[in-house]
C-alpha positions as CSV (number, residue, x, y, z in Angstrom):
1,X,159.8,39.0,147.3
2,X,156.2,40.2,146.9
3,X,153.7,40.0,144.2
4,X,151.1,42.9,142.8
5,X,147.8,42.3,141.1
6,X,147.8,43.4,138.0
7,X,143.9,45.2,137.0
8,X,142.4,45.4,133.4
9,X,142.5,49.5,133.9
10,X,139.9,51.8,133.5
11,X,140.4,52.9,129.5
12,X,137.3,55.3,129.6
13,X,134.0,56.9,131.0
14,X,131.4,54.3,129.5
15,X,134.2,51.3,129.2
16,X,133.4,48.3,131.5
17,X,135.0,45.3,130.3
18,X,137.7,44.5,127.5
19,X,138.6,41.5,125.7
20,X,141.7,39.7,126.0
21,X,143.2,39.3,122.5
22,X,146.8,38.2,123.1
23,X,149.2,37.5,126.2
24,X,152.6,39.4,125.2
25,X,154.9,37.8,127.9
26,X,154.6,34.6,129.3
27,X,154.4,33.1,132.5
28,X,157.9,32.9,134.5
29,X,159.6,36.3,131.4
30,X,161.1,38.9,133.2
31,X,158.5,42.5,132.4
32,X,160.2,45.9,133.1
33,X,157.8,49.1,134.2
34,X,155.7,50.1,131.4
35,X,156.7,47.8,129.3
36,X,153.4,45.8,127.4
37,X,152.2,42.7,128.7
38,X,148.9,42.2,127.4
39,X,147.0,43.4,124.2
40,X,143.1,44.0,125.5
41,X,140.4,45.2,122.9
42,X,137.3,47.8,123.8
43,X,134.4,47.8,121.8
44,X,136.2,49.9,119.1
45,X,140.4,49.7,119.8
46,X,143.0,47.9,120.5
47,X,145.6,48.5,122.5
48,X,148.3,47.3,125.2
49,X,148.6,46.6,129.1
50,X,151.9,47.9,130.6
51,X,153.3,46.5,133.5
52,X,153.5,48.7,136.7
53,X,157.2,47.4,137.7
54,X,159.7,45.8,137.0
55,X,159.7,42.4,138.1
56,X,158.4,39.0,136.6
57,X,155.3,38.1,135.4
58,X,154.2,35.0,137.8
59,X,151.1,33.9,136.7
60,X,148.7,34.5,134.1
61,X,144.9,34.9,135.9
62,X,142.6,35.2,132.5
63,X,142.9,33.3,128.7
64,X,142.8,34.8,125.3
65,X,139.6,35.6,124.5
66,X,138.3,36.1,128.2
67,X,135.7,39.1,128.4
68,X,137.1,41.1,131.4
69,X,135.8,43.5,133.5
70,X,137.7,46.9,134.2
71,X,139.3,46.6,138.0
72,X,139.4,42.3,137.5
73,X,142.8,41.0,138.5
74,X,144.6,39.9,135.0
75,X,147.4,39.0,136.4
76,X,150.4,38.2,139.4
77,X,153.7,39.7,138.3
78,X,156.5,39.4,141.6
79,X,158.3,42.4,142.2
80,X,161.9,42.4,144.6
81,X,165.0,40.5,144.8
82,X,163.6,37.1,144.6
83,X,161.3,37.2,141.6
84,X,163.1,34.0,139.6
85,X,163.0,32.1,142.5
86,X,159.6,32.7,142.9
87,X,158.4,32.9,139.1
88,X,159.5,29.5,138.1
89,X,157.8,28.3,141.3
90,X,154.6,29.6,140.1
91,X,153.8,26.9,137.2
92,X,154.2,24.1,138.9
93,X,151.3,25.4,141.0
94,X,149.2,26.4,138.1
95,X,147.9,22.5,137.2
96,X,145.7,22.5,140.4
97,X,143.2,24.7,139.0
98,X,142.0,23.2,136.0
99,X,140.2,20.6,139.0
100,X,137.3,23.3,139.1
101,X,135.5,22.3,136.0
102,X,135.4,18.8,136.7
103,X,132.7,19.3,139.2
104,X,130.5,20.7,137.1
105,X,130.9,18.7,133.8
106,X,127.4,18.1,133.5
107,X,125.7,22.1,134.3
108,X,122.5,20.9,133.5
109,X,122.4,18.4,136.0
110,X,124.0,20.4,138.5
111,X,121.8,23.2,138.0
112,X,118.5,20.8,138.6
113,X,120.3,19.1,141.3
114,X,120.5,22.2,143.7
115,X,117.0,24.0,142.3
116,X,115.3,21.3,144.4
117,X,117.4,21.9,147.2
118,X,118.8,24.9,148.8
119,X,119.0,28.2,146.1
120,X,121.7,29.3,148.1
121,X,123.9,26.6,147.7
122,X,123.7,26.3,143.5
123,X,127.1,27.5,142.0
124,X,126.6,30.4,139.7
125,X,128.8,29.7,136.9
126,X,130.4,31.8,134.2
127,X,128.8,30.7,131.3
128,X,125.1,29.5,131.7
129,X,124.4,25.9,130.1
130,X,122.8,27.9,126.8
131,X,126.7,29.6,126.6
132,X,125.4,32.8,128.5
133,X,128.4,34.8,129.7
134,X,127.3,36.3,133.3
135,X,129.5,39.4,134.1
136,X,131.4,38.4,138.1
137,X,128.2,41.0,139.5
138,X,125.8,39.6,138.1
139,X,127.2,36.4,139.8
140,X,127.7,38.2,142.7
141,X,124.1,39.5,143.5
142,X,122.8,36.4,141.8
143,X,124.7,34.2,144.9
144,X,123.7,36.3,147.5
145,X,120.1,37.0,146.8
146,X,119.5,33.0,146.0
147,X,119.1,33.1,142.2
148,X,120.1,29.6,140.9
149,X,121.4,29.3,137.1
150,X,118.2,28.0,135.8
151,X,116.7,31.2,137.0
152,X,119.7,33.4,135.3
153,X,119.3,31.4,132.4
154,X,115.5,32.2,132.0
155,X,116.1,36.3,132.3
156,X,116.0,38.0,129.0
157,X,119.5,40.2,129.2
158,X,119.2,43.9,128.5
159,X,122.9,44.0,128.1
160,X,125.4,43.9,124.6
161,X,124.5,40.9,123.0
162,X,121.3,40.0,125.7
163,X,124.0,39.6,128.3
164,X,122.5,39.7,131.6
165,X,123.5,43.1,133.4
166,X,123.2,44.1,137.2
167,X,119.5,45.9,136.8
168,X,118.2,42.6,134.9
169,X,119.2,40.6,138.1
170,X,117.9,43.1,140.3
171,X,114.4,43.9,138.6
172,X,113.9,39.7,138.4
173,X,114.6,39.9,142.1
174,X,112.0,42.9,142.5
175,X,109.9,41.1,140.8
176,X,110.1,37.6,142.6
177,X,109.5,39.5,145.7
178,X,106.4,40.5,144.8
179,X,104.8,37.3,143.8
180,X,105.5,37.7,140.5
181,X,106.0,33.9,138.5
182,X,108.7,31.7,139.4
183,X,111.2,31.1,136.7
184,X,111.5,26.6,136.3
185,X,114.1,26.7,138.5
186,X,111.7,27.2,141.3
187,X,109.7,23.9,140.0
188,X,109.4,21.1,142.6
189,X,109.8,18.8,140.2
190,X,112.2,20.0,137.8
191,X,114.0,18.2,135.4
192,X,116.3,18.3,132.3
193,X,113.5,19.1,130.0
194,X,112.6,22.1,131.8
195,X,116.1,23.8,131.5
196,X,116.2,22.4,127.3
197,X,114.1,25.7,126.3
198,X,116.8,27.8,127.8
199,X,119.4,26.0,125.6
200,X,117.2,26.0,122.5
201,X,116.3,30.0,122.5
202,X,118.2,31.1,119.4
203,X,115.7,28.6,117.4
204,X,113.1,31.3,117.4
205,X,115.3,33.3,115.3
206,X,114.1,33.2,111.4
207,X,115.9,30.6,109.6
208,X,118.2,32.7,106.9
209,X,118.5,30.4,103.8
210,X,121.6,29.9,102.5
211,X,122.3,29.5,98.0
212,X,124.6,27.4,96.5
213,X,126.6,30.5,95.3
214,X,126.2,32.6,98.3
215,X,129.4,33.3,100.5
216,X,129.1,33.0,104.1
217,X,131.8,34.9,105.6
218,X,131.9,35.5,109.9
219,X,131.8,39.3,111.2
220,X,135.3,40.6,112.2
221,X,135.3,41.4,115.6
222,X,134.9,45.3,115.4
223,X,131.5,44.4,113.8
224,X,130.4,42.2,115.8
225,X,131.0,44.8,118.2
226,X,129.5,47.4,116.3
227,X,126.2,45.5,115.9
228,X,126.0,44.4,119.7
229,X,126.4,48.0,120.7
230,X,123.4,49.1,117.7
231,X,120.5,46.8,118.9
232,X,121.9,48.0,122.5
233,X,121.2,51.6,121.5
234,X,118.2,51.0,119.7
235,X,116.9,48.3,122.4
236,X,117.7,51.1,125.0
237,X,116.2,54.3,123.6
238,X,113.2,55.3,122.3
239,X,114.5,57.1,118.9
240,X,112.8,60.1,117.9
241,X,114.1,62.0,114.4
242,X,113.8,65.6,113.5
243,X,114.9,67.4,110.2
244,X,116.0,70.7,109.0
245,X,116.7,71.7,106.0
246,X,119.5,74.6,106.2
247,X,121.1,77.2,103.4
248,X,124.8,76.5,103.8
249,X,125.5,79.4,101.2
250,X,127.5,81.6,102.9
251,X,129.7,78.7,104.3
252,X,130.3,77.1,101.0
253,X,131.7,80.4,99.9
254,X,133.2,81.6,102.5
255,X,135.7,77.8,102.5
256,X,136.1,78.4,98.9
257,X,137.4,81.6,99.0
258,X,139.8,80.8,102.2
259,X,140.8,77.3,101.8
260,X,144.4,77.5,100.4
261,X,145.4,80.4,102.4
262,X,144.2,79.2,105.5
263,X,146.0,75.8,104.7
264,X,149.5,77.7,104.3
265,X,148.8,79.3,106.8
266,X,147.4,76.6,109.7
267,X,149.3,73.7,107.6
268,X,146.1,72.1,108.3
269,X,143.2,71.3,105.8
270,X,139.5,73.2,106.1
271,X,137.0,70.7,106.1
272,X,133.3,71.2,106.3
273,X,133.3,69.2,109.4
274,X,134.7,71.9,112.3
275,X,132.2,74.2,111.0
276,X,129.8,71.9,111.7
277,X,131.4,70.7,115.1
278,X,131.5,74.5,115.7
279,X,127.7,75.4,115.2
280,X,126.5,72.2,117.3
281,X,128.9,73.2,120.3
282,X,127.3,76.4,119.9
283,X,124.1,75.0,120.0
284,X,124.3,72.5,123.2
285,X,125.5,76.0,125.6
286,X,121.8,76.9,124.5
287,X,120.2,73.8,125.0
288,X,121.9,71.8,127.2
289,X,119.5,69.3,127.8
290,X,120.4,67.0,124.9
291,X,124.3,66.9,126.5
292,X,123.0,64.5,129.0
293,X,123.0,61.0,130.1
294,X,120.7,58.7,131.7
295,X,121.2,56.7,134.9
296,X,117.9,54.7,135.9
297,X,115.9,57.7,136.8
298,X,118.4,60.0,137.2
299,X,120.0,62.6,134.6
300,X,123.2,63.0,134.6
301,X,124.0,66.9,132.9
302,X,127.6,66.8,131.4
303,X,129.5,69.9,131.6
304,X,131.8,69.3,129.7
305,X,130.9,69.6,125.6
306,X,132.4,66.8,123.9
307,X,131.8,66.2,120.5
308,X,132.0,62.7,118.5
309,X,132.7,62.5,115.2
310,X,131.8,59.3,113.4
311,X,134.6,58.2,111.0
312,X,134.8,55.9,108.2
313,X,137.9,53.3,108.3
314,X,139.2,51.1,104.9
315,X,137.8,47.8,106.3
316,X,134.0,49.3,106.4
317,X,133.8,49.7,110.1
318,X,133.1,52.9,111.9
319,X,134.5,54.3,114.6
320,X,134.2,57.6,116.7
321,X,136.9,59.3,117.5
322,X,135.8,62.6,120.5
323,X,136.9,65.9,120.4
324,X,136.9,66.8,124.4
325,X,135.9,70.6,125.1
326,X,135.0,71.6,121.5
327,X,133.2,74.7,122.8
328,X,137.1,75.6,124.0
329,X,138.8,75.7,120.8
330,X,138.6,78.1,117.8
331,X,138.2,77.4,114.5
332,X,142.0,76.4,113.9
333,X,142.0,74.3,116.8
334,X,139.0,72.5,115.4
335,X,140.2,71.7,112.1
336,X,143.6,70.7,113.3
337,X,141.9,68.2,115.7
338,X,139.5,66.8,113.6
339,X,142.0,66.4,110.8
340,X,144.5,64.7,113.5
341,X,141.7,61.9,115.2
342,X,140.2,61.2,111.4
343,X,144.0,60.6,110.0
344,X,145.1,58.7,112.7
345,X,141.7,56.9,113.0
346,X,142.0,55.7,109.4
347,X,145.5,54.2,110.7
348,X,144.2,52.3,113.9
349,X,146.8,54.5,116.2
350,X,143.8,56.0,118.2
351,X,144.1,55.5,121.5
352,X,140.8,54.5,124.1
353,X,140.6,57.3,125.6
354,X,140.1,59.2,122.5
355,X,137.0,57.3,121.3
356,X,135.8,57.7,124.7
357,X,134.0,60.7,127.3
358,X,131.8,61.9,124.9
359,X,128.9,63.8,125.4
360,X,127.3,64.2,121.5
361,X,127.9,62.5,118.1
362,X,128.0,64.1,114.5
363,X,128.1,61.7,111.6
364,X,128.2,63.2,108.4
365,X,126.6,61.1,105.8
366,X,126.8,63.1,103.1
367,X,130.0,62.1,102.5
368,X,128.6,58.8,100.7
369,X,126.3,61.5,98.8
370,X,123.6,60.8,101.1
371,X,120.8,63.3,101.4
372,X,119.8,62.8,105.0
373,X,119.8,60.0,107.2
374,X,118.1,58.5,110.7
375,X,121.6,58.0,112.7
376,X,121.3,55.5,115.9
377,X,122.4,57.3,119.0
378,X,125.7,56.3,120.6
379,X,125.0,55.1,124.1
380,X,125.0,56.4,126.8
381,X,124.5,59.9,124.8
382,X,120.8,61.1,124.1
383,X,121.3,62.2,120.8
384,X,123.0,62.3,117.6
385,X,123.0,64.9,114.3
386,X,123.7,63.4,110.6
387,X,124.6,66.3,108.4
388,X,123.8,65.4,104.9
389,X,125.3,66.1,101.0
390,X,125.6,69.6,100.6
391,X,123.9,70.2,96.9
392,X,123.1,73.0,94.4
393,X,119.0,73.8,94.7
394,X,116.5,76.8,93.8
395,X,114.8,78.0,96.7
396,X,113.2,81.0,97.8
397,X,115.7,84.1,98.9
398,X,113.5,86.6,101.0
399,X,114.9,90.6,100.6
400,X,113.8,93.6,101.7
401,X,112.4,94.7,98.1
402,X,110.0,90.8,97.9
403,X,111.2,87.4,97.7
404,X,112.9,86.1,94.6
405,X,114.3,82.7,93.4
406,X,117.8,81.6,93.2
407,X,120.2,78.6,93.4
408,X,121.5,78.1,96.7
409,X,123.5,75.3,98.9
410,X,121.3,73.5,100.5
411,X,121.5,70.6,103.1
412,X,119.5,68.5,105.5
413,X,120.3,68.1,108.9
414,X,118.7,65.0,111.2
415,X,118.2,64.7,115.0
416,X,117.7,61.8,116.5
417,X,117.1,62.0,120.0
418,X,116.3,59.7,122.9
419,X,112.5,60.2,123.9
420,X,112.7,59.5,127.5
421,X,114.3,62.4,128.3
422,X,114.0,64.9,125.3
423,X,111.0,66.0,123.6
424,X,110.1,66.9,120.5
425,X,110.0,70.8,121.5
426,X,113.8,70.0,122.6
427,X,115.2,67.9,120.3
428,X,112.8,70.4,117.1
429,X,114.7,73.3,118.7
430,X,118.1,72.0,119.2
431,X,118.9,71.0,115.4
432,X,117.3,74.3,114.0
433,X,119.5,76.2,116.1
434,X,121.9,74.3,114.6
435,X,121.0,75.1,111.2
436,X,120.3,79.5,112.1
437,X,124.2,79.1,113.2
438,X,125.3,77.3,109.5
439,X,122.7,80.1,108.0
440,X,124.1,83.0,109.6
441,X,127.7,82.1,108.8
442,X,129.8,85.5,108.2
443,X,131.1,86.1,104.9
444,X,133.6,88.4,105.9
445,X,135.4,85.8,108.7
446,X,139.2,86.3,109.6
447,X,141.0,83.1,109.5
């Protein structure tokens, strides 16, 4: 008989970790190939583990509600001839390692036991004494390059949530190097006073006061998500917005005149939304600077051109569902796709690696009758374009015989762009191409 790991795979470009949600087998059940043994969560969906063979699953290596890094063993299943034998063997062995915790039931002390002694020797644990979660990197580096908990616990995390990440560790160590000043943990005398301020550190939030007919009701875990991922963005990036306002005339007519023929024959609806997906693909072959990334320093240029499109679901949330090469596909191949991922969006049967790879986000919030908006950029893209309502206005027409007034379809358009690596000129110039592509829509279009 022998056993495989079994890894929390890789379910996208900018996925690192996943939460467990539920265990679908059990310790010592027989699993077949690709059939589901765990249910894991990203940052936006849900969705299910198969097993690589067939064989038995021999020992569960994480719990419900463990945050797991992609590439962490999740589990032992035994493949071969022996598997029962070997499966119900596996249990009995499974009491021994509960004994861990037990020598560290008091962290605090623990932690000031081994700051006065050797830094190297202090056990880096998974959650800090303040309930820190510390990723098995940041652990990692934090063991080798001498960085006791109480010094983990005093770094301000950069991270989802002010988790600790691997350039947090590494820029505290920078620093340390150079002199800079030693966290408590580097206190002769230290003591269990000196780690309390850790602990207490949410206190400095502002107290929110609480009614006697207010309803307090806890965040379900897509918005938690959601709202991590927000101050991330926002925390990360430097946001810059830009506006145009852009005559969608000839677009408004054109779909009103081609809408039910196009739908018999496409068997697909005509939203505004492809035209807009259209015209910004268009736009980022010309300036390719805002499809980018950063890395540290280093800017990472995507080739590829694909487009997010923020969707609404019933419960509130949001969630972005990518149309990958959008520059590819015509027209027809737009609205098909976008009318497929927003469908089947509203229905949670995305999977990851649709919500995942891309490159730039549209978020059209005029469909709540908003006029414009200042959308927050989805990491680890540089920018974002809200499209607002689309609404009956007089404006100026310019002909070749003088300018005159008339009522035309007008809408705003917002960029918001990450300042670090695109400038006004870029980011001004990106979304008013944008809007000359909606402008100069053709009337006469074949569908």
């Amino acid at each position: 008989m022998s056993q495989i790991e079994l890894l929390l795979p890789k379910m996208g470009e900018s996925v690192a970790e996943a939460t467990i949600i539920k265990w679908v087998k059990k310790e010592g059940e027989a699993v077949k190939a690709d059939e589901p043994i765990i249910e894991i969560a990203t940052d936006k969906v849900d969705s299910e583990v198969p097993s690589p063979e067939d064989g038995v699953l021999l020992k569960c290596l994480v719990k419900e509600g463990d945050v797991v890094q992609v590439g962490q063993p999740i589990a032992l299943i035994g493949t071969g001839a022996s598997t029962s034998t070997s499966a119900s063997a596996a249990p009995a062995a499974a009491p021994a390692a509960p004994a861990a915790p037990a020598a560290v039931s008091s962290p605090v002390a623990h932690v000031e036991a081994a700051a006065i002694t050797d830094p190297l020797a202090v056990e880096v644990l998974k959650n800090g004494p303040s309930g820190k979660f510390y990723s098995p990197l940041v652990r990692n580096i934090a063991k080798e390059e001498g960085v006791s908990m109480n010094e983990l616990e005093s770094i301000a995390g950069s991270g989802q949530g002010g988790r600790v990440t691997k350039e947090d560790v590494l820029a505290f160590i920078a620093n340390r190097s150079k002199g800079g000043s030693a966290p408590v943990a580097s206190a002769p005398a230290a003591s269990t006073a000196s780690v309390a301020p850790v602990a207490a550190a949410p206190a400095h939030k502002p107290a929110v006061f609480v009614g006697a007919n207010d309803e307090i009701v806890e965040m379900d875990r897509m918005r938690k998500l959601i709202a991590d991922h927000m101050v991330m963005s926002v925390q990360t990036s430097p946001h810059v917005t830009s506006y145009v306002e852009a005559d969608v005339t000839n677009i408004v007519m054109w779909r009103e005149k081609v809408k039910k023929t196009f739908e018999q024959k496409h068997k697909t609806k005509l939203t505004f939304t492809p035209l807009f997906i259209e015209a910004v693909a268009r736009a980022i072959k010309d300036f390719p600077g805002v499809n980018v990334s950063i890395d540290g320093t280093k800017i990472i240029y995507r080739r590829d051109i694909n487009v997010g499109m923020a969707a609404a679901l019933p419960s509130g949330n949001l969630i972005v569902p990518v149309i990958k090469n959008a520059d590819q596909l015509n027209l027809v191949g737009l609205a098909s796709k976008v009318n497929d991922l927003a469908d089947r969006a509203r229905a949670n049967k995305l999977s990851p690696d649709e919500i995942q790879g891309g490159t730039y986000t549209l978020t059209n919030v005029g469909t709540f009758g908003n006029v414009m908006g200042t959308p927050i950029i989805n990491q680890p893209q540089v920018a974002i374009l809200a499209v607002g309502a689309i609404r009956k206005k007089p404006a100026v027409i310019e002909t070749p015989y003088g300018d005159t007034l008339g009522i035309r379809h007008m809408m705003f358009l917002s960029h918001s762009y990450d300042h670090r690596v695109v400038d006004g000129a870029l980011g001004g110039s990106f979304v008013r191409r944008v809007a000359d592509y909606l402008e100069s829509f053709d009337l006469d279009r074949e569908i």
